[in-house]
FIFIDREN-889375 format. One record per atom (N, C-alpha, C, CB): residue number from 0; residue in three letters; atom name; y, z, x. Coordinates in steps of 0.02 Angstrom, whole numbers, plus 50000, padded with zeros to 5 digits. Glycine has a CB too. Example, Ala and Ser with C-alpha at 12.3 -4.5 7.8 and 13.67 -1.06 7.14 Angstrom:
<nr->0	rest->ALA	atom->N	y->49716	z->50390	x->50660>
<nr->0	rest->ALA	atom->CA	y->49775	z->50390	x->50615>
<nr->0	rest->ALA	atom->C	y->49835	z->50390	x->50660>
<nr->0	rest->ALA	atom->CB	y->49776	z->50452	x->50565>
<nr->1	rest->SER	atom->N	y->49888	z->50354	x->50642>
<nr->1	rest->SER	atom->CA	y->49947	z->50357	x->50684>
<nr->1	rest->SER	atom->C	y->50002	z->50394	x->50645>
<nr->1	rest->SER	atom->CB	y->49970	z->50286	x->50704>
! end
This chain:
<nr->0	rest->UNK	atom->N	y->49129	z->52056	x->51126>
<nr->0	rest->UNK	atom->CA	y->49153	z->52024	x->51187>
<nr->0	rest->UNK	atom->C	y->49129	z->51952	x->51191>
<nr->0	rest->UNK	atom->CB	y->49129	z->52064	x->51248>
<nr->1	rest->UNK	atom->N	y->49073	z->51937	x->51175>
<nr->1	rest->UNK	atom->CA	y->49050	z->51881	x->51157>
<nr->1	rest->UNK	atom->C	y->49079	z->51807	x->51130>
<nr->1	rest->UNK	atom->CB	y->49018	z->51903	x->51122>
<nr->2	rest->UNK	atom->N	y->49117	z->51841	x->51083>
<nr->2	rest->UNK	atom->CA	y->49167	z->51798	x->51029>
<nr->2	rest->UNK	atom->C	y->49223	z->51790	x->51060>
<nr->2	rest->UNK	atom->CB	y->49186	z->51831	x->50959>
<nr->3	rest->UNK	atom->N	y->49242	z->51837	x->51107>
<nr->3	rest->UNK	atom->CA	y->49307	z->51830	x->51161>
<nr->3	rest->UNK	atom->C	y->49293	z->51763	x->51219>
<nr->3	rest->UNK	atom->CB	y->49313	z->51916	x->51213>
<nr->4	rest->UNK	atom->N	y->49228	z->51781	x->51250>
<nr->4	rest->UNK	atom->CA	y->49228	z->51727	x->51306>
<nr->4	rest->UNK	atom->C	y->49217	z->51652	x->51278>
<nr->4	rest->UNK	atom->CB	y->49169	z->51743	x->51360>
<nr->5	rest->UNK	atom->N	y->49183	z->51653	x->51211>
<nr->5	rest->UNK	atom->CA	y->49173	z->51574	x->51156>
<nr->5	rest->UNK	atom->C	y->49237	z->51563	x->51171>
<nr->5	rest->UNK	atom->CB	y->49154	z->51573	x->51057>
<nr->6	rest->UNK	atom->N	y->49263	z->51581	x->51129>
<nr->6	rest->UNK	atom->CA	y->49354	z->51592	x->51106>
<nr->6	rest->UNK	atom->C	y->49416	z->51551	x->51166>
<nr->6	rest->UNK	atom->CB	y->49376	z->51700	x->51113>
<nr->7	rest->UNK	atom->N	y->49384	z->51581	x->51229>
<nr->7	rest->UNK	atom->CA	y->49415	z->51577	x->51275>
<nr->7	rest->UNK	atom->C	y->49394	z->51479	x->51313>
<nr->7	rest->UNK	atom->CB	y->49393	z->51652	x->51317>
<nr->8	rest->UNK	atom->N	y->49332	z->51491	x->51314>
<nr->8	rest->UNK	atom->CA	y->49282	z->51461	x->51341>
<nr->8	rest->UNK	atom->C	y->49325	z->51376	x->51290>
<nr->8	rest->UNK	atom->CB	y->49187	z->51506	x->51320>
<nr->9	rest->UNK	atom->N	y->49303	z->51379	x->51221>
<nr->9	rest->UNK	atom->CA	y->49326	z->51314	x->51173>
<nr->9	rest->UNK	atom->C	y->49406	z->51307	x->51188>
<nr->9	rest->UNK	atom->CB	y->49311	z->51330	x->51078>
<nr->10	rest->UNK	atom->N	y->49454	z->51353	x->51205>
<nr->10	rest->UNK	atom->CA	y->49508	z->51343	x->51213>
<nr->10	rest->UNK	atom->C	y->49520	z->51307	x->51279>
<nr->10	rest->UNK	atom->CB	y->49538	z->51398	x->51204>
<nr->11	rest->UNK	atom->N	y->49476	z->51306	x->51339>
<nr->11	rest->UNK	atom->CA	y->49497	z->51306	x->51387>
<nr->11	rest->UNK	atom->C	y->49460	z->51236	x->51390>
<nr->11	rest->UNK	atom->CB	y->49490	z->51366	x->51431>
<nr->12	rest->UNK	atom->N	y->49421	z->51204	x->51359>
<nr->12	rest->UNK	atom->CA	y->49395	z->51138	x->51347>
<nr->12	rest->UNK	atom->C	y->49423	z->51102	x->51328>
<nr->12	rest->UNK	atom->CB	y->49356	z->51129	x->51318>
<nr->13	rest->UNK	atom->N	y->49449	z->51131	x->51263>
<nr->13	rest->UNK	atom->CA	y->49490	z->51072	x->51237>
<nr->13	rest->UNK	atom->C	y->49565	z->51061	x->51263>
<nr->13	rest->UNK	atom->CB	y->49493	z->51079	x->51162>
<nr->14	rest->UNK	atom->N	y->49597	z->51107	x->51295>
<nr->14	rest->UNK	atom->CA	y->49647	z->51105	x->51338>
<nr->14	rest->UNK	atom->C	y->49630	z->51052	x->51398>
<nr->14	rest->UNK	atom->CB	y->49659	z->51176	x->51361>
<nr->15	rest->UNK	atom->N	y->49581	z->51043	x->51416>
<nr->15	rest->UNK	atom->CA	y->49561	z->51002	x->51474>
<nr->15	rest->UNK	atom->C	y->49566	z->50925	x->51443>
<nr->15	rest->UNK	atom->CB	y->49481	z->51025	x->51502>
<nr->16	rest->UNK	atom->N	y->49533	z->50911	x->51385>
<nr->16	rest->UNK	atom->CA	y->49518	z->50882	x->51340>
<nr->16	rest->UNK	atom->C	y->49577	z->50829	x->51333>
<nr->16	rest->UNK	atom->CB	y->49503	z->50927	x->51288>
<nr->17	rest->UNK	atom->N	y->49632	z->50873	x->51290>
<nr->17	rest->UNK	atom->CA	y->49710	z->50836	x->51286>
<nr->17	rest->UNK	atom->C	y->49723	z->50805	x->51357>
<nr->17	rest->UNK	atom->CB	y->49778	z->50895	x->51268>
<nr->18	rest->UNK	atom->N	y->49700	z->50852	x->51424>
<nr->18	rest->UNK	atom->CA	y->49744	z->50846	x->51469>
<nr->18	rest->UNK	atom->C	y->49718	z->50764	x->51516>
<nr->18	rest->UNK	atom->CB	y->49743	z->50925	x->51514>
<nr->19	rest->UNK	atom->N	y->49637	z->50768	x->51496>
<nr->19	rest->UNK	atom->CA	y->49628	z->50705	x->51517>
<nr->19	rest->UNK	atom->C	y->49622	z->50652	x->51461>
<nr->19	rest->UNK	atom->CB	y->49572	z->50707	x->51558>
<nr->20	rest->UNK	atom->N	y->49654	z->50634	x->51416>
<nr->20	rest->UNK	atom->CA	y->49666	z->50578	x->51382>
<nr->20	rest->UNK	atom->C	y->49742	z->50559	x->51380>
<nr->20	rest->UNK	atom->CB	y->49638	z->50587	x->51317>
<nr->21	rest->UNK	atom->N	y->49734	z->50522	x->51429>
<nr->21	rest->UNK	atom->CA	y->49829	z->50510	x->51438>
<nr->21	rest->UNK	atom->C	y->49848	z->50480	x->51395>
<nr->21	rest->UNK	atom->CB	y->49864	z->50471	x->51497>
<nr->22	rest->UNK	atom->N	y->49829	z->50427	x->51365>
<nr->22	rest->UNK	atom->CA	y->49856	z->50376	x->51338>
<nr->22	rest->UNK	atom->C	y->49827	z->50400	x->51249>
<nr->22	rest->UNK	atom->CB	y->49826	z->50296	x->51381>
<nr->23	rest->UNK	atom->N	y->49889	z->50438	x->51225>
<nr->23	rest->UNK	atom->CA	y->49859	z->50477	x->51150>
<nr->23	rest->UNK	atom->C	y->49903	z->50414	x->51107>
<nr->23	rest->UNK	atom->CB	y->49892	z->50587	x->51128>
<nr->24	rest->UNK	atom->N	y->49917	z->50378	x->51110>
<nr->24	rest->UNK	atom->CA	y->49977	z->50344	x->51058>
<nr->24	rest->UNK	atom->C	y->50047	z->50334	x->51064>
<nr->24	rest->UNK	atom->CB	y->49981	z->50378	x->51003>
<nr->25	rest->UNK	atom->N	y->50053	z->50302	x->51013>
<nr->25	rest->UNK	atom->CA	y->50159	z->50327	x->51018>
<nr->25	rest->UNK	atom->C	y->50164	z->50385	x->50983>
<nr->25	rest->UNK	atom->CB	y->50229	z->50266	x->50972>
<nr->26	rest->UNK	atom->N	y->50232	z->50437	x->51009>
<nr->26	rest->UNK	atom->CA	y->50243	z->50481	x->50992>
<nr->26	rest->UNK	atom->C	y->50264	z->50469	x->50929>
<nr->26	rest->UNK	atom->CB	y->50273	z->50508	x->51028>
<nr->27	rest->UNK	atom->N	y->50257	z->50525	x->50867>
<nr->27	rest->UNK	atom->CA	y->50262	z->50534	x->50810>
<nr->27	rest->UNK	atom->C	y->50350	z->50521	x->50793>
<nr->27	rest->UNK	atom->CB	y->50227	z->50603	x->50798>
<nr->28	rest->UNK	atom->N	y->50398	z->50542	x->50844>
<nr->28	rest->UNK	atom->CA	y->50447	z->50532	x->50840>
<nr->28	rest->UNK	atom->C	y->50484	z->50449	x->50790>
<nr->28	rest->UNK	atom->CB	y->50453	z->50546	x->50907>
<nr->29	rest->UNK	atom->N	y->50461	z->50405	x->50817>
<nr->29	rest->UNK	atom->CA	y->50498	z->50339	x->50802>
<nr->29	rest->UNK	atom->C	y->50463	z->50320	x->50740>
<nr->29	rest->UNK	atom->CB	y->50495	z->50278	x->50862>
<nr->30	rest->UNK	atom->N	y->50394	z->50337	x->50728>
<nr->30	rest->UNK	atom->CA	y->50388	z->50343	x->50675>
<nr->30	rest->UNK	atom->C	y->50421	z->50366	x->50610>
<nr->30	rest->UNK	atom->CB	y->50357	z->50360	x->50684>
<nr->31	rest->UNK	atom->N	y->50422	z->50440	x->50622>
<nr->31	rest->UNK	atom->CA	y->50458	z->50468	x->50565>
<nr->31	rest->UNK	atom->C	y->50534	z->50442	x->50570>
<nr->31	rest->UNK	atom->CB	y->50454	z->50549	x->50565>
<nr->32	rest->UNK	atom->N	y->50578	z->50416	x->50621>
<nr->32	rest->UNK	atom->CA	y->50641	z->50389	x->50623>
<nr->32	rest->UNK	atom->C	y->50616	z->50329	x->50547>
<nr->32	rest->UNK	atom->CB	y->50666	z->50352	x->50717>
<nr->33	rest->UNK	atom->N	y->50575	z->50289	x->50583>
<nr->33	rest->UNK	atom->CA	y->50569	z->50242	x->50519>
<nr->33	rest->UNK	atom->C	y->50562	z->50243	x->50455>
<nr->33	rest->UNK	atom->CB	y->50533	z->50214	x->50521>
<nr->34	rest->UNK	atom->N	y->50517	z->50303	x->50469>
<nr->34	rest->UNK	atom->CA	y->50499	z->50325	x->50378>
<nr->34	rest->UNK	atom->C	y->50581	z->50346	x->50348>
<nr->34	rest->UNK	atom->CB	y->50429	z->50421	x->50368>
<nr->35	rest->UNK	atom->N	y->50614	z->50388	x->50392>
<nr->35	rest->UNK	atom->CA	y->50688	z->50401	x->50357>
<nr->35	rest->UNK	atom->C	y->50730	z->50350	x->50340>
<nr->35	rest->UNK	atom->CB	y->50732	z->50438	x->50398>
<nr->36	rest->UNK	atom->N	y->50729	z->50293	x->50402>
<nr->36	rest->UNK	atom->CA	y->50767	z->50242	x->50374>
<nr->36	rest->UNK	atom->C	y->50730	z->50200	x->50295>
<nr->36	rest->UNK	atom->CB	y->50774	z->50189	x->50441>
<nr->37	rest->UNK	atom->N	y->50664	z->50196	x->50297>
<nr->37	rest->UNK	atom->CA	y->50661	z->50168	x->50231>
<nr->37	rest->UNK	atom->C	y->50680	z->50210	x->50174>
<nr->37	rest->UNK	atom->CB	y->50600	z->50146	x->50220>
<nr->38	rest->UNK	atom->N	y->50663	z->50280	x->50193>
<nr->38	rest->UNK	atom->CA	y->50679	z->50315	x->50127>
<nr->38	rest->UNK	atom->C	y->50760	z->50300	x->50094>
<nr->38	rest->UNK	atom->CB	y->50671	z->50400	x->50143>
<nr->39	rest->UNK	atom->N	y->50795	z->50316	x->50163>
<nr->39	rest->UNK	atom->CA	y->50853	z->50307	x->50149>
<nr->39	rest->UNK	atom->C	y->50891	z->50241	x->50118>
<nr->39	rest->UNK	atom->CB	y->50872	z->50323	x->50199>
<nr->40	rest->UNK	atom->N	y->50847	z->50180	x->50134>
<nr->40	rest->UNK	atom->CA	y->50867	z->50128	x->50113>
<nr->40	rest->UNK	atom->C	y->50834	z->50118	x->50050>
<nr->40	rest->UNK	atom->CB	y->50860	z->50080	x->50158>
<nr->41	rest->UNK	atom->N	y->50784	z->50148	x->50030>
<nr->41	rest->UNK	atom->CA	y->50758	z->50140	x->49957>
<nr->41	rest->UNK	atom->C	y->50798	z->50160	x->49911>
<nr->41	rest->UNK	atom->CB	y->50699	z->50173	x->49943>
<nr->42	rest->UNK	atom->N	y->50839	z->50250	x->49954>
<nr->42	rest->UNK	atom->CA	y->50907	z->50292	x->49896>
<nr->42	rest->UNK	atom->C	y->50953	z->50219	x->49884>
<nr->42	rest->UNK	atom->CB	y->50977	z->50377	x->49951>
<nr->43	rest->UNK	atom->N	y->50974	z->50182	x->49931>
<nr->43	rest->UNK	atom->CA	y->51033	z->50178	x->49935>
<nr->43	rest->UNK	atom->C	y->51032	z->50096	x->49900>
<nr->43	rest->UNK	atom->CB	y->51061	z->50196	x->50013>
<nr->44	rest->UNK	atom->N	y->50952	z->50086	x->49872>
<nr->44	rest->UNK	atom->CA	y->50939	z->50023	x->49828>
<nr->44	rest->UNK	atom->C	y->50940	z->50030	x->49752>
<nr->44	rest->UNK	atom->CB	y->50872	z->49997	x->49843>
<nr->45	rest->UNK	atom->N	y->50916	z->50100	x->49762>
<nr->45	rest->UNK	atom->CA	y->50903	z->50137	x->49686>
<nr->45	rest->UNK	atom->C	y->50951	z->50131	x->49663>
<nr->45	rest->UNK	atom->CB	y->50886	z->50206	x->49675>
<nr->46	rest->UNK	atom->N	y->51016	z->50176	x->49713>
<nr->46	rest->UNK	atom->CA	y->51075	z->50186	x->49677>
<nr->46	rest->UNK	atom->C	y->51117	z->50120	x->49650>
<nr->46	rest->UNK	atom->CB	y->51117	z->50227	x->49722>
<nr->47	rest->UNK	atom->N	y->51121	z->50072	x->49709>
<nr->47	rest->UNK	atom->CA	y->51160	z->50021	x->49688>
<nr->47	rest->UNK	atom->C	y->51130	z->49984	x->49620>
<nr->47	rest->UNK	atom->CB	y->51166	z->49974	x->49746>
<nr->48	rest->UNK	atom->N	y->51050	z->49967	x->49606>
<nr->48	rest->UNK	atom->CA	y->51022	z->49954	x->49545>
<nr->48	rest->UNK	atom->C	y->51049	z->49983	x->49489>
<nr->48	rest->UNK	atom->CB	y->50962	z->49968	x->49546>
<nr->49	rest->UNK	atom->N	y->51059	z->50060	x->49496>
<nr->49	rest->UNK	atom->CA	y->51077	z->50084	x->49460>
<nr->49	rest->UNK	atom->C	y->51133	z->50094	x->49417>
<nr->49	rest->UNK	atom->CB	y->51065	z->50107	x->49477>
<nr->50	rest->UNK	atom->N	y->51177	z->50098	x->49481>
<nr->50	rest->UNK	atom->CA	y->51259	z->50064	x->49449>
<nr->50	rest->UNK	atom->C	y->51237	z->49999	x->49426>
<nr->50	rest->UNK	atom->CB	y->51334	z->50051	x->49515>
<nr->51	rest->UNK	atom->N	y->51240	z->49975	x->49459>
<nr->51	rest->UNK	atom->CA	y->51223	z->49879	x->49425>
<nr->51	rest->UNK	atom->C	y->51217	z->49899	x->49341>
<nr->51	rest->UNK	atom->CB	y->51114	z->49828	x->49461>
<nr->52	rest->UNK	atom->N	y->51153	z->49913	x->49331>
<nr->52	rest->UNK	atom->CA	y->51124	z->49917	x->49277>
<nr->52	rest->UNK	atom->C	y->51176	z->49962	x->49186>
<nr->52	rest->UNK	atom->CB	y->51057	z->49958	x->49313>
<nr->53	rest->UNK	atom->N	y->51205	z->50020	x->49235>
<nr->53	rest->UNK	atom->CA	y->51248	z->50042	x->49183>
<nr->53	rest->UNK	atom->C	y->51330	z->50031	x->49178>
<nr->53	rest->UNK	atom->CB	y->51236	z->50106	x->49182>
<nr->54	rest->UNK	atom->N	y->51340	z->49954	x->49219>
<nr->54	rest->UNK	atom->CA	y->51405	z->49945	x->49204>
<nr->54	rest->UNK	atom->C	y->51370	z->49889	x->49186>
<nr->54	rest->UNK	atom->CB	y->51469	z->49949	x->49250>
<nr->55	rest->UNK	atom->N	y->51324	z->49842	x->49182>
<nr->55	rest->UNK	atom->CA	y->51301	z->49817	x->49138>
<nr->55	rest->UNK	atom->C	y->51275	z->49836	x->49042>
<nr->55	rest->UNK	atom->CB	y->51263	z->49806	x->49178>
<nr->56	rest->UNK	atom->N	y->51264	z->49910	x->49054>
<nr->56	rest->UNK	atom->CA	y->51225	z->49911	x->48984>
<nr->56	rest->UNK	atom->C	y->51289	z->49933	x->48953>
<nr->56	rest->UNK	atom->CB	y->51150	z->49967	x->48972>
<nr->57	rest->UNK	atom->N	y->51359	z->49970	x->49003>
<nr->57	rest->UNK	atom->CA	y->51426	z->49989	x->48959>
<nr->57	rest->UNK	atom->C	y->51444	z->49930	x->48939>
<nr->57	rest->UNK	atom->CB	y->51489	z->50025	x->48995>
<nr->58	rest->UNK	atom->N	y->51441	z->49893	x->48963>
<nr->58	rest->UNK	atom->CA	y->51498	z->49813	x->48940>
<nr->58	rest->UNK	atom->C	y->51465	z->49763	x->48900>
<nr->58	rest->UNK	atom->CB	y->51525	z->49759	x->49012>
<nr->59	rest->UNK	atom->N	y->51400	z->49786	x->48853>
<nr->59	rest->UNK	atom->CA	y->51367	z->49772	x->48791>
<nr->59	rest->UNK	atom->C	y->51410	z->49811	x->48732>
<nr->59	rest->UNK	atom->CB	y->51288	z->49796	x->48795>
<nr->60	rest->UNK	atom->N	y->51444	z->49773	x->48692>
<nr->60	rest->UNK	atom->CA	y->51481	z->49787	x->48636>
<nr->60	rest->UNK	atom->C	y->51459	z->49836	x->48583>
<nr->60	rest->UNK	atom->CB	y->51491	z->49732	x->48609>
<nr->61	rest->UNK	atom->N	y->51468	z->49887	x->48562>
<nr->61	rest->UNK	atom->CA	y->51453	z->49919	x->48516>
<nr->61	rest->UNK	atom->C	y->51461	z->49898	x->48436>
<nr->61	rest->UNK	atom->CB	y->51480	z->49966	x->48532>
<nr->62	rest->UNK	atom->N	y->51414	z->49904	x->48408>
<nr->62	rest->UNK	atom->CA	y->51443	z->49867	x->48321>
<nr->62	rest->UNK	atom->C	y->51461	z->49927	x->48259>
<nr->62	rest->UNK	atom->CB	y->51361	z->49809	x->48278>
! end
């Protein structure tokens, strides 16, 4: 029973805890928006490099 009222007791602290620190940050949200847009703009650098590169290395003449 002991381990029940700890249990209870650390939950109910740190619930208090969150509840008085208002000011936690910016939400994680716009963050990860950003991280997608770079990812997405890194695909979409790769790819164009990429074409670039092999209609470049096709239009080197074969001997």
């Amino acid at each position: 029973m002991h381990l029940v009222t700890f249990l209870y007791a650390a939950t109910v602290a740190r619930l208090s805890e969150l509840r008085r620190e208002a000011d936690r940050g910016d939400s994680p949200v716009p963050t990860a928006v950003i991280i997608a847009g770079l990812v997405a703009a890194g695909i979409a650098v790769t790819a164009l490099v990429m074409t670039k590169a092999t209609t470049w290395m096709n239009g080197i003449p074969n001997q």
